[in-house]
N, C-alpha and C positions, 0 to 999 in steps of 0.2 A: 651501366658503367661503360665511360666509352675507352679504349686503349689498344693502342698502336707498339705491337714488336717490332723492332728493325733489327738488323744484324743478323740475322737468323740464318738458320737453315734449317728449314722447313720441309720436314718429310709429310707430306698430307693426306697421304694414300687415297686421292682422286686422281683416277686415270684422266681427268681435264689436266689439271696439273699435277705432276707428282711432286716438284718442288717448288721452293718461294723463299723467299729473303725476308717476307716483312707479312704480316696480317692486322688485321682494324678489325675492331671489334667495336659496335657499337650501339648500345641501348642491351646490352647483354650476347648481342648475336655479331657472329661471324658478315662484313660486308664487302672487303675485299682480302684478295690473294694474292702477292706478287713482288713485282721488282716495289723497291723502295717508293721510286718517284710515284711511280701512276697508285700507290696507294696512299702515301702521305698526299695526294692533293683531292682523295676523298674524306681526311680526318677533316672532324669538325671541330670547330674551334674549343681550345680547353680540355684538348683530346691528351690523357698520359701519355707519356711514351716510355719502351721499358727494351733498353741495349742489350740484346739478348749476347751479345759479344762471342757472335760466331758461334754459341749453340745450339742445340737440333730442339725443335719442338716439333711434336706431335699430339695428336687428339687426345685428348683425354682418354685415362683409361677407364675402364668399364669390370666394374668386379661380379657378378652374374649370381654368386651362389657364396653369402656369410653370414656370421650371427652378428652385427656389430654391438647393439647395446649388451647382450650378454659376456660378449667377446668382454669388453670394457666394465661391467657390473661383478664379471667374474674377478677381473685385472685388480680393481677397489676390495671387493671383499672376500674372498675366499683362499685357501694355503696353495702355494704351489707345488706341488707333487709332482712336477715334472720330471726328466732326465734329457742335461744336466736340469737344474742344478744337482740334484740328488740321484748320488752316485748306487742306492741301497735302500731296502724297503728301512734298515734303520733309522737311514737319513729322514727319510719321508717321516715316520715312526715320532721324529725328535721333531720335526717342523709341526707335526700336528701336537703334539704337547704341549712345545712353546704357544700355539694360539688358544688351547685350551686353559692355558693358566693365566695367559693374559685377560682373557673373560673369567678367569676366575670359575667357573666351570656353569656359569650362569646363561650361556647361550648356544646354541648347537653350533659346532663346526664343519665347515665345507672344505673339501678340498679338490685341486682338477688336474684336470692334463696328467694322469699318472697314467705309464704306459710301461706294461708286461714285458714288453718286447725289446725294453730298453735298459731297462732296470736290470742290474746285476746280477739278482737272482731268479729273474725269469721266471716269474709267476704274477699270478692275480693277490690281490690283496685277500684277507679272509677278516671274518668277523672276529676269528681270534688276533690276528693281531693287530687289528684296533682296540681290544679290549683290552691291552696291553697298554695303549695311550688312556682310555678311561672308561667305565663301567657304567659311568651315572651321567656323562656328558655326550647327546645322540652328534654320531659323527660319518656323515655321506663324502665319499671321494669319488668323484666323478673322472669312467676311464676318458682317455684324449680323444678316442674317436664318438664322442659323446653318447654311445650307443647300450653301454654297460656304465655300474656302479657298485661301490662298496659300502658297506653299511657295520658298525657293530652291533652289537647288542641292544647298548638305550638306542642306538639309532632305527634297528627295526621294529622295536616296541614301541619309539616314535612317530613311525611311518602306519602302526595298526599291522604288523607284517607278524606270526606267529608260525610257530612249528605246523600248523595244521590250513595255513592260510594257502588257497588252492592260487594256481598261476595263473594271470589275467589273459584276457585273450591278445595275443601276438607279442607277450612276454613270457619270460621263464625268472624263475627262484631256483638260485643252483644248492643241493641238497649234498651231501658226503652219503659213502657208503652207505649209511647207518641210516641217515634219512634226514639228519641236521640239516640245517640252514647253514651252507657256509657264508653268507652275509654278500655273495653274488648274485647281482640283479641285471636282468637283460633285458633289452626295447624296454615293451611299456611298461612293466615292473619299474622300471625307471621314476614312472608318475608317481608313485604309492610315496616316495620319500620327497614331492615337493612341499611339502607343508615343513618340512626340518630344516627351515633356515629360516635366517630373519632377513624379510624383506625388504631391500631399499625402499623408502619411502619417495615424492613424486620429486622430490629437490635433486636425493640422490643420484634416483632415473637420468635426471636431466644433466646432470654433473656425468654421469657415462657416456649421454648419447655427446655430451663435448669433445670427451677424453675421448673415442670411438670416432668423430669427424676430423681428430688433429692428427690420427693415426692414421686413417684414408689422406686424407690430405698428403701425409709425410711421404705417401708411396706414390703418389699423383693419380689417384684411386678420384674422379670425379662424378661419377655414375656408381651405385650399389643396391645392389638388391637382397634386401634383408629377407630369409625364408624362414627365421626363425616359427616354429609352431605352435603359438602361442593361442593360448584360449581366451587372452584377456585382450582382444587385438585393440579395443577401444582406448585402453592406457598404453599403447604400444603407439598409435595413432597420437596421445595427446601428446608423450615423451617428445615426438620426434618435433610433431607441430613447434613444439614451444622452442624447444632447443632451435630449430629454423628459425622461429620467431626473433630470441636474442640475439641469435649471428653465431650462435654455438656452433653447429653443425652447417657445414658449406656444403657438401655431396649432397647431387641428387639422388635422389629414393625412390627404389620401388616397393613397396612394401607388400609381402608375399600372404596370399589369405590362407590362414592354417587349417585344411578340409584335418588334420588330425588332432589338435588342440580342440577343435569342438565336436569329435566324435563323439568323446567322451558323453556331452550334455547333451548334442541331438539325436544320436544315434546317428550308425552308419548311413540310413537314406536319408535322414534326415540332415545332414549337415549343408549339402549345398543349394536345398529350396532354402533355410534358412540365412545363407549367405545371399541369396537371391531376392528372398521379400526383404533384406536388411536395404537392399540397392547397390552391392556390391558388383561391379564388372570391371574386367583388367580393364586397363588405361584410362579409369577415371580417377581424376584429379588435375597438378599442374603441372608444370618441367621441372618442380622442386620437390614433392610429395606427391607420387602415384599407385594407386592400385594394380600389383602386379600380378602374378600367375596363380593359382592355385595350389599351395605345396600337400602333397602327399608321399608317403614313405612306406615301400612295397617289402623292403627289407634290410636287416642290417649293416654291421660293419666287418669286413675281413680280417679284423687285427681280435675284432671279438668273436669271431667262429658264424658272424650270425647273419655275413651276409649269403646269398641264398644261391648256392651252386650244383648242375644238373652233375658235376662229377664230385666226389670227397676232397675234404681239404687234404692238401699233402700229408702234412702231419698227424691228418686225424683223421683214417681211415672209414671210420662210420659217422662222420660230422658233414651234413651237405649245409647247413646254415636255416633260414626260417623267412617263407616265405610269410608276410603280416596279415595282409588283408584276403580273404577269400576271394577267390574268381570273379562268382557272381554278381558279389559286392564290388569288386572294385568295376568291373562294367559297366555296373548302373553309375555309378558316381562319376566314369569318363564323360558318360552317356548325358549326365544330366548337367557338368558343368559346360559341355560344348553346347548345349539348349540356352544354359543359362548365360551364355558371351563371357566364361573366363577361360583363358588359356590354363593350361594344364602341365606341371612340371612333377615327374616322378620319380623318388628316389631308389635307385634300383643300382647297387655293384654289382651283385653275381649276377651270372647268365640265366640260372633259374628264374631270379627275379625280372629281369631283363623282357624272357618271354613272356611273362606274365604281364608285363606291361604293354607291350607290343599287339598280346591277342586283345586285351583292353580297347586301346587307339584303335586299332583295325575294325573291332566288333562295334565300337563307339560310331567311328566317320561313317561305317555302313548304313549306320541307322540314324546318324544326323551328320550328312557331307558337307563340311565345312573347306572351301577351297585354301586359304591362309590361316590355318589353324594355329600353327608353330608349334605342335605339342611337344613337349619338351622330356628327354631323360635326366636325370640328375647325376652325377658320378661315372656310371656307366665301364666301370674299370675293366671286367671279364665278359666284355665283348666277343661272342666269335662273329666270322667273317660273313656265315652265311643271315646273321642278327643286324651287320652292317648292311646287306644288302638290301633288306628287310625295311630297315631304317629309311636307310633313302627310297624306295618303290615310296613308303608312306611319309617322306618329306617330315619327318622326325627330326628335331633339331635334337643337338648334346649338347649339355656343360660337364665337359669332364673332367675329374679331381687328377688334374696331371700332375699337382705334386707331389703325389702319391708317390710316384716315379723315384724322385729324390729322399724322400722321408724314407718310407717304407719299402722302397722298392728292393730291395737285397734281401729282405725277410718273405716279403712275397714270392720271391723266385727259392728261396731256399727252406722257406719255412710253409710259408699258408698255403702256397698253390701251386710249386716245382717249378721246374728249370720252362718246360714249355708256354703256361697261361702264364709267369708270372713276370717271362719277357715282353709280351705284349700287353700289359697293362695300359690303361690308356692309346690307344693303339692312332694315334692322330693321323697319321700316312694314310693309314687304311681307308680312314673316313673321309681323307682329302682328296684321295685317288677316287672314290666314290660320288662327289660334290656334297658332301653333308654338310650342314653349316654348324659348326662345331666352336665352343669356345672354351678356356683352362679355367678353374677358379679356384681359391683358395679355402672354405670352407671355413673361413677365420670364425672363431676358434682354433679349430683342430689343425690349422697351421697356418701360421702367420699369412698376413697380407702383403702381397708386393706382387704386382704384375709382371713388373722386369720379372724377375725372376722365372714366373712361370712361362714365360717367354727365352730364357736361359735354359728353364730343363724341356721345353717341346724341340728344342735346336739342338739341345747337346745328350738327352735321358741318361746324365750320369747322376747315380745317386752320392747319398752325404758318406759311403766308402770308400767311393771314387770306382765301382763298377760300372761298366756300360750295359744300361738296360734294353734290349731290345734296340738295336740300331737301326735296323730298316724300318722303323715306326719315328725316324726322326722330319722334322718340318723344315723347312728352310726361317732364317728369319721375318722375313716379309711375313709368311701364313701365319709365324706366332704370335705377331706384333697386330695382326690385322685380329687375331682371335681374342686380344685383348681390348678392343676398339670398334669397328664397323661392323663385326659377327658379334659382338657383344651389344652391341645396338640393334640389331636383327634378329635376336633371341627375343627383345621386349617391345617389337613393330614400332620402335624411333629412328630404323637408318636414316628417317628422311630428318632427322631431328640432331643428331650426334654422332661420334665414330669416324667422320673424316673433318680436314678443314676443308670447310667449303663453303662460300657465299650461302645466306638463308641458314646455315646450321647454328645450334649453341654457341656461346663464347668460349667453351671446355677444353683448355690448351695446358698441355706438360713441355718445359724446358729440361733437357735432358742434358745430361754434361758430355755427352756423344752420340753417335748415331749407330743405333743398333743393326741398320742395317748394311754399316759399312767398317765394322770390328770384325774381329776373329770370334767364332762361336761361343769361345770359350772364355773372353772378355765383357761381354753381355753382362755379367753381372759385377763387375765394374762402373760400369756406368751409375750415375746418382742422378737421383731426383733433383733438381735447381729449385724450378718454383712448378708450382701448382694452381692452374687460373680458373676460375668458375664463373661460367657469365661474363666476363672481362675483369671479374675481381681477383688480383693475388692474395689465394687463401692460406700458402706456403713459400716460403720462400727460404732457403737451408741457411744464407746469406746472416739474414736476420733471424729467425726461428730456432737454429743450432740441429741436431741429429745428422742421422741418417736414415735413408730405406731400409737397412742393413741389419738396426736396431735389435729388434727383436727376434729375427730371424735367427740373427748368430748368437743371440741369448740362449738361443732353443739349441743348440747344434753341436753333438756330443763331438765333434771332431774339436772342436775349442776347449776339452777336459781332460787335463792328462790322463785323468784317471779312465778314460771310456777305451774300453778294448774292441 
């Protein structure tokens, strides 16, 4: 696809050039950079040309760490149990009803995004008051941070879950005084209730992973990397394939190998020889569908007690969280994916977790020194400094959940982890002062997808109260715009590929309706998405297309609720 921007202004973030007026794009790639003239007298004949009328483009963004087809499979079929919309476990209560009577009570019900912390009456769901929506129809609500679930009655008689059913290893069944099941399930307890839905069939699949490319597109999301932990990755593989195939899905893909989806079947040592004799190694594939890192998850989530801290939660004096996978095992599994040529991405929020991943890598490169490893943390929220240090000696990259900041960040400082850990959440300064290479990401699902924005809250860390979280952990916008772009391309060994405009790179260009890095900090999320280019194709365009970036986000955002206190 060949096409010519003119009008522009062009932030590129190549210290050759930092700006430009006009870029060509040609046969898919980036060929020149520059004033108008001496680039229009490289287009080839029949070349598009597209008047960006004076605004800012930049590289394509890069989203590092989200679920898209589920993100979108959930959107299709399952209740929203969010807050908003629902102000009240009632509310939620009446929405799962309503779906139960529309199946007529003939099919199990899902529901997601229900969040404790938001919800009026500030608690976890229970078995009992599901049973309350129905007794004979099995019904799973999945918490937001995807890391807990709810269950009633038919739903953990569904799942094979009984009063006497012992807790899986790196999960829990949360039990009452007495010893009941209150119908709270945590990590891989999680798995026991995958069979209680009905499965999109491969049309459907295909129908999400569309709905899931037009929503990356809408945010100028041009690169993704899906980590979902799937066991069945070959239908995950064929999803994505065909959806490329029709023109469904425009982002590039890395698609993440789930070392925990095939625990389950190979066992703990056995899952990455079996990823190995399959011929699995990161960066095989193309610049449209590649093999990416290997995801593993060392511990839970903060908002469900579970992710895994050397000090108590605030709140919960004898709660430090739950480290997943044992030591020894996860050493050999570091050990045996650097043997095997794939990069290694670990998901770890608390600091407990954190060291555990770090003796891992250390004990792993000892014993197989790989110089460009890139191994990666995942989340990384309750960083300390001496962990930061640590990180870079071992050239550890991070993708860290910065929107954590804005979502949860007020509960965190007041609720899960006090006034001190739970200002430094994400601690980006630190790591920038450090030279870590560090990037933000959205976890979509668990919160919306939009680059700008986390490029909003690494500049400004005001959360959705309007508190300032931790201010000396704030970035300038240049570092947050780059961590969405050229560090997000260097987390998956493409910077030579993507993340700046630069002659020889991809065609992967966002027109922006300003320049982020020439607003006030606090305007950054103002700015809208124009159009969205991939390879020199306009995948997006708001013009023609209609939305916003904005969308779903402020769907999500209790300050748009009268009713949210």
């Amino acid at each position: 696809m060949n096409l010519q921007i003119e009008n522009a202004r062009a932030v590129t973030l190549d210290e050759e050039r930092p700006r430009a007026e006009s870029v060509l794009v040609v046969n898919g790639r980036i060929v020149a950079v520059g004033d108008a003239s001496e680039v229009g007298a490289l287009a080839p004949p029949g070349t598009a040309t597209l008047d960006a009328r004076q605004r800012v483009v930049v590289p394509g963004f890069i989203e590092t760490h989200a679920h898209p087809l589920p993100a979108a499979v959930s959107r299709m079929t399952t209740v929203n149990c969010g807050t908003p919309p629902n102000r009240t476990i009632e509310d939620v209560l009446d929405r799962l009803a309503a779906a139960v009577a529309e199946t007529e009570g003939t099919a199990p019900v899902r529901g997601t995004v229900y969040d404790d912390s938001l919800i009026a009456d500030n608690r976890h769901l229970t078995r009992d008051d599901l049973d309350r929506v129905s007794t004979e129809t099995p019904i799973v609500v999945t918490h937001v941070s995807g890391h807990l679930a709810y269950a009633n009655s038919a739903g953990l008689e569904a799942a094979g879950i009984e009063e006497g059913t012992a807790d899986p290893e790196g999960g829990h069944l949360a039990r009452d005084e007495s010893g009941r099941l209150t119908g709270v399930l945590y990590e891989t307890a999680l798995r026991m209730t995958a069979g209680v839905m009905v499965r999109p069939d491969r049309e459907q699949q295909i129908e999400a992973a569309g709905l899931a490319g037009r929503e990356l597109a809408k945010v100028g999301v041009t690169s993704v990397h899906d980590v979902t932990p799937s066991a069945n990755l070959s239908n995950s593989l064929d999803v994505y394939t065909e959806a490329i195939r029709r023109g469904a899905f425009a982002p590039r893909m890395r698609m993440c190998l789930p070392y925990t989806g095939l625990s389950g079947r190979h066992g703990q040592f056995e899952a990455v020889p079996y990823l190995e004799s399959a011929g699995w190694r990161t960066g095989f594939g193309n610049d449209r569908l590649a093999v990416g890192m290997m995801k593993v998850t060392q511990d839970g989530s903060l908002q469900g007690y579970s992710g895994a801290l050397t000090e108590p939660y605030h709140d919960r004096p004898d709660e430090t969280g739950m480290v997943l996978i044992p030591q020894d095992v996860l050493d050999v599994v570091v050990t045996q994916a650097l043997r095997a040529g794939l990069q290694v991405g670990i998901h770890a929020n608390g600091d407990r977790a954190i060291d555990s991943v770090l003796d891992a890598y250390e004990r792993a490169l000892g014993e197989h020194p790989v110089e460009d490893h890139r191994l990666r943390i995942e989340h990384c929220q309750v960083v300390r400094e001496d962990q930061l240090d640590r990180i870079a000696r071992l050239g550890v990259h991070v993708s860290f959940f910065n929107l954590h900041v804005y979502y949860w960040g007020t509960r965190h400082r007041d609720r899960f982890l006090g006034p001190e850990r739970g200002a430094r959440i994400s601690p980006l300064r630190s790591a920038q002062d450090r030279g870590i290479t560090f990037v933000g990401h959205s976890d979509w699902w668990v919160t919306p997808v939009d680059p700008l924005f986390n490029v909003h809250v690494a500049v400004n860390r005001e959360t959705r109260e309007g508190d300032v979280l931790g201010p000396e952990q704030r970035i300038d916008a240049e570092a947050a715009l780059r961590m969405m772009t050229i560090d997000g391309a260097r987390l998956a060994f493409e910077e030579d590929e993507k993340g700046t405009i630069t002659p020889g790179k991809l065609g992967d260009l966002v027109l922006l309706s300003d320049d982020p890095l020439a607003v006030d900090g606090g305007a950054i999320d103002d700015i809208e998405v124009e159009t969205t280019i991939v390879g020199g194709e306009v995948v997006y365009d708001r013009e023609r297309d209609g939305g916003s970036r904005r969308d779903e986000r402020l769907s999500r955002d209790p300050r748009r609720d009268e009713a949210y206190v």
